[in-house]
C-alpha positions in Angstrom: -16.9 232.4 85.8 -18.6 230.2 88.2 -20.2 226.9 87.5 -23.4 227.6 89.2 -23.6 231.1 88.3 -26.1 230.1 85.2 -28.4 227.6 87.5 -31.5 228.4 89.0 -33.9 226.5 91.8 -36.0 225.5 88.9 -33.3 224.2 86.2 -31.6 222.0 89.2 -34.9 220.4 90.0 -35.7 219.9 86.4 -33.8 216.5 86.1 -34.5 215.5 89.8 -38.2 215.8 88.7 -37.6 214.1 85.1 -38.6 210.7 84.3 -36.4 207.7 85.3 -37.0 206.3 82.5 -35.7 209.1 80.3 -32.2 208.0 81.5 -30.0 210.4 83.7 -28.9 213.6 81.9 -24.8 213.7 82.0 -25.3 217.8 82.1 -28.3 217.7 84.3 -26.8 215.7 87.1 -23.2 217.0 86.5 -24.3 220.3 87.6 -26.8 218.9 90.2 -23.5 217.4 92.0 -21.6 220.7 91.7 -24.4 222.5 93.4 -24.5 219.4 96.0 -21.2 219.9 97.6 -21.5 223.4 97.0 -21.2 224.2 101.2 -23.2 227.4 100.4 -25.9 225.4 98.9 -29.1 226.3 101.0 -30.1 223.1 103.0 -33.9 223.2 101.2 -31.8 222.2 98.2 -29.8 219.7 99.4 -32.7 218.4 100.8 -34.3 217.8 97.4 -31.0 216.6 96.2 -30.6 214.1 98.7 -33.5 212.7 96.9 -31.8 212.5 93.4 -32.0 209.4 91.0 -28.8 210.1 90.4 -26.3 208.0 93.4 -23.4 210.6 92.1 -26.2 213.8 93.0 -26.7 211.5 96.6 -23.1 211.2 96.9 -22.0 214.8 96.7 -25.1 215.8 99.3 -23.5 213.6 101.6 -20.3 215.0 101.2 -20.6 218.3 101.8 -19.8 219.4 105.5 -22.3 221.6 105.7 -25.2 219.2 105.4 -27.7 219.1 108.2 -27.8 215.8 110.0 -30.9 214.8 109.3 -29.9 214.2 105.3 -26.9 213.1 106.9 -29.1 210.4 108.6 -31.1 209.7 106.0 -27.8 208.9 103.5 -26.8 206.8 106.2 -29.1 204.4 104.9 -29.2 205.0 101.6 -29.0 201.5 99.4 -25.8 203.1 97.3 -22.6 202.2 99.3 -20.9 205.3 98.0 -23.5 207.5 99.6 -23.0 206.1 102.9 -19.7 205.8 102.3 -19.5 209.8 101.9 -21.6 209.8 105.2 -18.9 208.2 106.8 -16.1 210.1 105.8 -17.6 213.6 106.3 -15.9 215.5 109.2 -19.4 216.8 110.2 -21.1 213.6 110.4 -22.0 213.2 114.2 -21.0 210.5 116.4 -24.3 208.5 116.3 -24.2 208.3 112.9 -20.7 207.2 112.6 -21.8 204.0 115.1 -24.6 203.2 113.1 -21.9 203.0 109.6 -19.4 201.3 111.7 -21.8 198.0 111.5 -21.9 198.5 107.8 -21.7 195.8 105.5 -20.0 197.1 103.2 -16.0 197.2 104.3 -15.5 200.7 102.3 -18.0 201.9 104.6 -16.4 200.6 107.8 -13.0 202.4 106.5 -14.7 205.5 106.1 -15.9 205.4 109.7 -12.1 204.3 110.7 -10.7 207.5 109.7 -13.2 209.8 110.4 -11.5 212.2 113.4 -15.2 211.8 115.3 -15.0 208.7 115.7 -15.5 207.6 119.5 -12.7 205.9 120.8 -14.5 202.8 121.7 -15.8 202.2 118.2 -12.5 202.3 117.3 -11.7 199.8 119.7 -14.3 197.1 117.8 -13.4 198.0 114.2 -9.4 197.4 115.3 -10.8 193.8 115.0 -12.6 194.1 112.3 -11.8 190.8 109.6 -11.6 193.6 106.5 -7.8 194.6 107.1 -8.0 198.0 105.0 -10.2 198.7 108.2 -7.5 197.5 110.4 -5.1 200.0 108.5 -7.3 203.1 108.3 -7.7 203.3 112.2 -4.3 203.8 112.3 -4.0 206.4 109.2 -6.1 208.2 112.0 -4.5 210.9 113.9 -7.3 210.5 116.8 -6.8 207.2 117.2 -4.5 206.3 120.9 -1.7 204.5 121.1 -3.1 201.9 122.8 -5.0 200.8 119.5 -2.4 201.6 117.6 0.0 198.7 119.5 -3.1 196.4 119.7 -3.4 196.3 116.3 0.5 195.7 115.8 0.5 192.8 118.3 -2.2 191.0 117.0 -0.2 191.3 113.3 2.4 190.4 114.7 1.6 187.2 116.0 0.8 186.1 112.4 2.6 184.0 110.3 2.0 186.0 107.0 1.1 189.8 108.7 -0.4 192.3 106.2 2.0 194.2 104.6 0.0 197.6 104.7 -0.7 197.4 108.3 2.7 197.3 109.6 3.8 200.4 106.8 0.9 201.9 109.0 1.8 201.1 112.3 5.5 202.5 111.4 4.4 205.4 109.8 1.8 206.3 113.4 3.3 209.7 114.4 2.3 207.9 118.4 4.3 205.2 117.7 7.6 204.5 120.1 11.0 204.7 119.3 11.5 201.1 120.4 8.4 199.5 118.4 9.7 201.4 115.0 13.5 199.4 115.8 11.4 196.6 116.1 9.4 197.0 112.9 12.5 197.5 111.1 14.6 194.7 112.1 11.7 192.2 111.8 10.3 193.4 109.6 13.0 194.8 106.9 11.5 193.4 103.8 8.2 194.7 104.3 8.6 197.8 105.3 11.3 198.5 102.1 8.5 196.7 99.5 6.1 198.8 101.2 7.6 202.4 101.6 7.6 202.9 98.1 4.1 202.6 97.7 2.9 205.2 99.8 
């Protein structure tokens, strides 16, 4: 039997409406989030969810693909960090919104927007130098981002005394990456990439 198949318009709203003070209600909200990344969830609904005290009800809004961009937008800014952080990662999330979250201050954020397929190229370019290095590594989890970035990114570890471990697994494991630049990886770089490999 379904999950939602027991809720109504009236029972969601019944906690979003509640109280803060009250404290959130585990069963309330639980459900509330269900509903919320439910992709046949009429956009009326998520628009009232979007508005939840709950950041896990905000969270699930913001994940679901089918959300129309203007919650989208207005998660974008939402105070949570895992809201936004949803934002960034959804697949449906347009391009102006991912350039807003690539400024993020928050570096989970920023990683999001990394690996998000939509990401325009060029944004991509800035976060390659972006100081958080799980950043640096989830461009090149990306299967959009070019090669060019991809070799950018090595060169500039590579120039390092102690390189990020993470970051070269990645640049090895980039389906882009040449023949020559993996030999190089792992001759340089045997230790690494064998301490590494196991952990992905």
């Amino acid at each position: 039997m379904s999950t939602k198949s027991n809720l109504t318009t009236s029972n969601i709203f019944m906690n979003l409406e509640s109280m803060p003070e009250l404290g959130p209600k585990a069963v309330g909200f639980r459900d509330q989030s269900i509903t919320a990344r439910d992709i046949t969830t009429p956009h009326d609904v998520l628009r009232r969810l979007s508005d939840s005290i709950s950041i896990t009800v905000r969270a699930s809004v913001a994940k679901n693909p089918m959300a129309p961009v203007d919650i989208l937008q207005k998660l974008s800014v939402d105070l949570s960090n895992d809201a936004r952080f949803e934002v960034a990662k959804n697949p449906s999330t347009p391009r102006f919104i991912l350039r807003y979250l690539a400024t993020d201050v928050s570096g989970t954020v920023r990683s999001a927007v990394a690996l998000n397929g939509n990401t325009p190229v060029d944004i991509l370019w800035t976060l390659a130098e972006d100081l958080y290095w799980p950043v640096r590594r989830d461009i090149l989890w990306n299967t959009s981002t070019p090669i060019e970035i991809v070799t950018r990114i090595f060169d500039v570890e590579n120039q390092k005394n102690e390189p990020e471990c993470f970051i070269i697994r990645a640049v090895y494991a980039n389906k882009k990456l040449p023949t020559y630049l993996q030999d190089v990886i792992k001759t340089k770089y045997q230790d690494i990439f064998f301490y590494v490999k196991g952990q992905y």
